[in-house]
TORPA-4810 file (N, C-alpha, C, O; in nm, 3 decimals):
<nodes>
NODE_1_0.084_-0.118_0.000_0.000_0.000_0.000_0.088_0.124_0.000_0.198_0.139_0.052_X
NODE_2_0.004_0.220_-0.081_0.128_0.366_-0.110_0.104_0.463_0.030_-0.016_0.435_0.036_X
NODE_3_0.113_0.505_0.083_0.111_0.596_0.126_0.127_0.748_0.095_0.218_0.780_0.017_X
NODE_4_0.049_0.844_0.148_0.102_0.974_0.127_0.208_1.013_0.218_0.270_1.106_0.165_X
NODE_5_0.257_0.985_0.331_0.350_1.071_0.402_0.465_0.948_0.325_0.574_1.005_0.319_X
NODE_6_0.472_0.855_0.287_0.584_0.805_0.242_0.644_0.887_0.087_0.759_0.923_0.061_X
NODE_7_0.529_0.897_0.009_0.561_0.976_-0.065_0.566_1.122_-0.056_0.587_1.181_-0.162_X
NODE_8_0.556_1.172_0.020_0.629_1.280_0.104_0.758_1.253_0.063_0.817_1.283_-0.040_X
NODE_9_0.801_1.178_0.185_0.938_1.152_0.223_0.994_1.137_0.132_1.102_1.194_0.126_X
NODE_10_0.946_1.046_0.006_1.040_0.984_-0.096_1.067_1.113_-0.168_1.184_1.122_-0.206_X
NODE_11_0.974_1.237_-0.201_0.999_1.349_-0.238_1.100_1.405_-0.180_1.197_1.406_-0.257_X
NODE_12_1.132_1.474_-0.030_1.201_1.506_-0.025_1.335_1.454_-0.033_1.427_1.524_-0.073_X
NODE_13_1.349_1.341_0.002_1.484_1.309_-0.039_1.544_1.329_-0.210_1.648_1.367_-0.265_X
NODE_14_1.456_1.296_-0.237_1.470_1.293_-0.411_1.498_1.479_-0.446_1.550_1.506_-0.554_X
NODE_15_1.464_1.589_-0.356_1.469_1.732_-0.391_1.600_1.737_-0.324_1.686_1.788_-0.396_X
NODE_16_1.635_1.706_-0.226_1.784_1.694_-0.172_1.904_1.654_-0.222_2.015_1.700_-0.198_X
NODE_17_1.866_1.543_-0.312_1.988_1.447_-0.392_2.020_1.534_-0.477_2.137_1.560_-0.505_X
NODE_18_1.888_1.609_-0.544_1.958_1.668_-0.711_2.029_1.778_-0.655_2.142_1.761_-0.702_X
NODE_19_2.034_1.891_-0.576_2.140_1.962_-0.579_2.327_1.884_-0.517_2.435_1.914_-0.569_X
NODE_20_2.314_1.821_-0.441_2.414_1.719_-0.433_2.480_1.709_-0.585_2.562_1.777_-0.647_X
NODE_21_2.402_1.591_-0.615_2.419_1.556_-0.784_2.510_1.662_-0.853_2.614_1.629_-0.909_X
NODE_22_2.465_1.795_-0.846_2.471_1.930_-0.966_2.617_1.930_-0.842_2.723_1.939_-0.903_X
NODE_23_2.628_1.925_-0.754_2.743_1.950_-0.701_2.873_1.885_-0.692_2.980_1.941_-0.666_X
NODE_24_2.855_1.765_-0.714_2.947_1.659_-0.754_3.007_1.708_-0.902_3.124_1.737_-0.928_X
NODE_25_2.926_1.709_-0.963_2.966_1.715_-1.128_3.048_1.908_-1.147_3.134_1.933_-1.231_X
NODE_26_2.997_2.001_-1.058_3.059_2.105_-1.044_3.170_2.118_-1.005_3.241_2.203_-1.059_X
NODE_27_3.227_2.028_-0.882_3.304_1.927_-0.836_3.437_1.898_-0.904_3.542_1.958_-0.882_X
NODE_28_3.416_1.789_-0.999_3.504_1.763_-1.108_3.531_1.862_-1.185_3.648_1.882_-1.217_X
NODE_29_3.434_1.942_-1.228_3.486_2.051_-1.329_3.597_2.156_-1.316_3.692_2.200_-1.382_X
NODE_30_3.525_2.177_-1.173_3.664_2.268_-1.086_3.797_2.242_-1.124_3.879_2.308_-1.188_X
NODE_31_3.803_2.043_-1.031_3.927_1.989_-1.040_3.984_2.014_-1.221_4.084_2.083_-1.244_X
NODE_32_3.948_1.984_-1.273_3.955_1.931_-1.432_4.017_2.047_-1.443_4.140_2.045_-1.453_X
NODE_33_3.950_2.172_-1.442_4.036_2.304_-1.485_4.129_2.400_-1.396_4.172_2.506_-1.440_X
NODE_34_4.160_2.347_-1.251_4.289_2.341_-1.175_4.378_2.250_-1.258_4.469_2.327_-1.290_X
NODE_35_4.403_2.144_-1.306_4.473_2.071_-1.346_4.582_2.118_-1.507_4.694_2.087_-1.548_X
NODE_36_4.450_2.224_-1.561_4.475_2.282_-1.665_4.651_2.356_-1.688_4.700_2.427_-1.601_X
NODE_37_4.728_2.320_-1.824_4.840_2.409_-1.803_4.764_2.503_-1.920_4.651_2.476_-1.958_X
NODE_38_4.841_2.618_-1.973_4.834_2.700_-2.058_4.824_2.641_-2.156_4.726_2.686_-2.216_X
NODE_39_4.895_2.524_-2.238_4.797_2.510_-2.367_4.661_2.413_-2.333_4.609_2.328_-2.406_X
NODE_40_4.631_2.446_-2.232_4.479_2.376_-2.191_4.476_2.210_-2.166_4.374_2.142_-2.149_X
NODE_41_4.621_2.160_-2.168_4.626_2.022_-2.153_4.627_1.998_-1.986_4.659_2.092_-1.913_X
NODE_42_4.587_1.851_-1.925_4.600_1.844_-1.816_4.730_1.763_-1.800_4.784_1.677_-1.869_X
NODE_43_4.768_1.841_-1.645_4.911_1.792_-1.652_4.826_1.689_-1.499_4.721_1.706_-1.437_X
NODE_44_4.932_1.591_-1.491_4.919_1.549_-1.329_5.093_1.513_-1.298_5.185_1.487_-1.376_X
NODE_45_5.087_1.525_-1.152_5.230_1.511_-1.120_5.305_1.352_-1.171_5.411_1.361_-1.233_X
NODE_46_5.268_1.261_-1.154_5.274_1.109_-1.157_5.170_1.038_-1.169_5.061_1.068_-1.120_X
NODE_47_5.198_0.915_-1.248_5.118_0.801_-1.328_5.001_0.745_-1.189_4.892_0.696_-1.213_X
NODE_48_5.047_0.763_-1.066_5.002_0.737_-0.967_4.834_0.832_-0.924_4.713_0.811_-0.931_X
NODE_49_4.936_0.949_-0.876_4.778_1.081_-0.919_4.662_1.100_-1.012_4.551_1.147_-0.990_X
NODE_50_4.734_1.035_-1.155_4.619_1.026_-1.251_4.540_0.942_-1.230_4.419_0.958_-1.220_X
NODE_51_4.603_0.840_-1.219_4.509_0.707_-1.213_4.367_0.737_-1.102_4.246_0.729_-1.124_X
NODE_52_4.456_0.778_-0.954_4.332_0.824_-0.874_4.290_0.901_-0.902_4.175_0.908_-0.859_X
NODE_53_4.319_0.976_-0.958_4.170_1.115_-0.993_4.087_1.057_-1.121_3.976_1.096_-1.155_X
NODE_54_4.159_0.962_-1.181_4.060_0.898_-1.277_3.931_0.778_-1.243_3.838_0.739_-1.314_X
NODE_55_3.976_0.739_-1.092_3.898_0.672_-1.040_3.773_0.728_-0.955_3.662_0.685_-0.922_X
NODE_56_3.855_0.856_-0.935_3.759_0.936_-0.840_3.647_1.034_-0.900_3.527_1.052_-0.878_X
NODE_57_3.742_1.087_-0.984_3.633_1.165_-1.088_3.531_1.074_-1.182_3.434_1.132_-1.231_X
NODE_58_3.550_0.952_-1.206_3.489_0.908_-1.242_3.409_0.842_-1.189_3.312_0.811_-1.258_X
NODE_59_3.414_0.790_-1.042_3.284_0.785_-0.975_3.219_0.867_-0.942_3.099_0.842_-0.924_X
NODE_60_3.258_0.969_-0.925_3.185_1.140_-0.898_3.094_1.154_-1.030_2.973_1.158_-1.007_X
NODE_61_3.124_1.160_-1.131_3.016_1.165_-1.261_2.904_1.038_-1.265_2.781_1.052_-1.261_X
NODE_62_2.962_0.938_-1.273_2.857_0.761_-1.242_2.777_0.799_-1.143_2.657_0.780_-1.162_X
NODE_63_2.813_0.854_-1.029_2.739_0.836_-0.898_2.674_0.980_-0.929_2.559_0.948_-0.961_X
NODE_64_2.683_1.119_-0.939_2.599_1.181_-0.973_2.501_1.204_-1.071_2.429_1.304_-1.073_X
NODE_65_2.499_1.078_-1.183_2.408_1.101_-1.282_2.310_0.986_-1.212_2.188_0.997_-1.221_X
NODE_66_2.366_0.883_-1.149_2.240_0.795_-1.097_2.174_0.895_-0.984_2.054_0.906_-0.961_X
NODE_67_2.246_0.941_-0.941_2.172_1.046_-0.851_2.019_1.115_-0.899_1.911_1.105_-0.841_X
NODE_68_2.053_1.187_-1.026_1.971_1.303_-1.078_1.895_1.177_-1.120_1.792_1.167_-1.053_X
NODE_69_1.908_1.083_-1.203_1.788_0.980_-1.242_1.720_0.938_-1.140_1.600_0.965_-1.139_X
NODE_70_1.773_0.865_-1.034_1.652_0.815_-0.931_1.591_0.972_-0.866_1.470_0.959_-0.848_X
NODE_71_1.634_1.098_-0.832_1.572_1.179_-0.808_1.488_1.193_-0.859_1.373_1.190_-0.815_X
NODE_72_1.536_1.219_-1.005_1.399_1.241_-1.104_1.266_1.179_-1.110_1.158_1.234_-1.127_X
NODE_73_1.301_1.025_-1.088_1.214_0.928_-1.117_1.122_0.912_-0.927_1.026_0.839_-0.903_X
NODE_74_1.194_1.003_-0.829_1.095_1.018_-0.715_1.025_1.072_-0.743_0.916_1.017_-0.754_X
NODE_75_1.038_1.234_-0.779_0.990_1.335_-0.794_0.907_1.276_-0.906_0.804_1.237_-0.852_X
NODE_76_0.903_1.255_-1.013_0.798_1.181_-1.119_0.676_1.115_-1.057_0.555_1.140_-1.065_X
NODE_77_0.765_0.998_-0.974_0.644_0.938_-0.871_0.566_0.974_-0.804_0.453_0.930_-0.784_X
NODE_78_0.616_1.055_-0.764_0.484_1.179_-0.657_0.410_1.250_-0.768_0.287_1.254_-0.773_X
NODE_79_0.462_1.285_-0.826_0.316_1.349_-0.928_0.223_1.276_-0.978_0.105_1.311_-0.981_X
NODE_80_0.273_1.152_-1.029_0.212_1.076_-1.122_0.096_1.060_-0.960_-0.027_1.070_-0.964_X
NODE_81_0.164_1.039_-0.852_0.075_0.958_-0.789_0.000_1.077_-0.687_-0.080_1.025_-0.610_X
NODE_82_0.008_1.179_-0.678_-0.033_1.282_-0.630_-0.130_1.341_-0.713_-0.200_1.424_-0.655_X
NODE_83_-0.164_1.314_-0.881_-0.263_1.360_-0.918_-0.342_1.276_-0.992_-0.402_1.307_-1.096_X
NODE_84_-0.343_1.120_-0.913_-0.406_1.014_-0.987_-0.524_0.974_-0.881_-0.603_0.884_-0.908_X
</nodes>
């Protein structure tokens, strides 16, 4: 059975995640263009550093786009089911 205060809840969490989300991915961008030299290439100090920021930044993008999708798809849910 659905509830309304559950879908409440599931709303707000789902309005909470997406700015997170937008912040993660703002996140990387930062890093990405600290990294920048003058002809716009990224430098990193050692084969070591890249690798982790390639692991990290790249869960930072994976994990903030599942973010904005299941948000989305709360926030969807409450409407669909808030005006049915």
């Amino acid at each position: 059975m659905f509830y309304m205060e559950d879908a409440e809840i599931a709303l707000m969490f789902s309005l909470l995640a997406i700015p997170v989300a937008i912040w993660l991915q703002l996140w990387v961008k930062n890093r990405r263009q600290h990294r920048r030299n003058q002809l716009g290439e990224e430098e990193f100090e050692n084969t070591g550093r890249a690798f982790f920021s390639i692991i990290v930044e790249g869960t930072a993008v994976i994990g903030g786009l599942i973010m904005i999708i299941v948000a989305s798809g709360g926030v969807i849910k409450y409407v669909i089911n808030f005006y049915t």
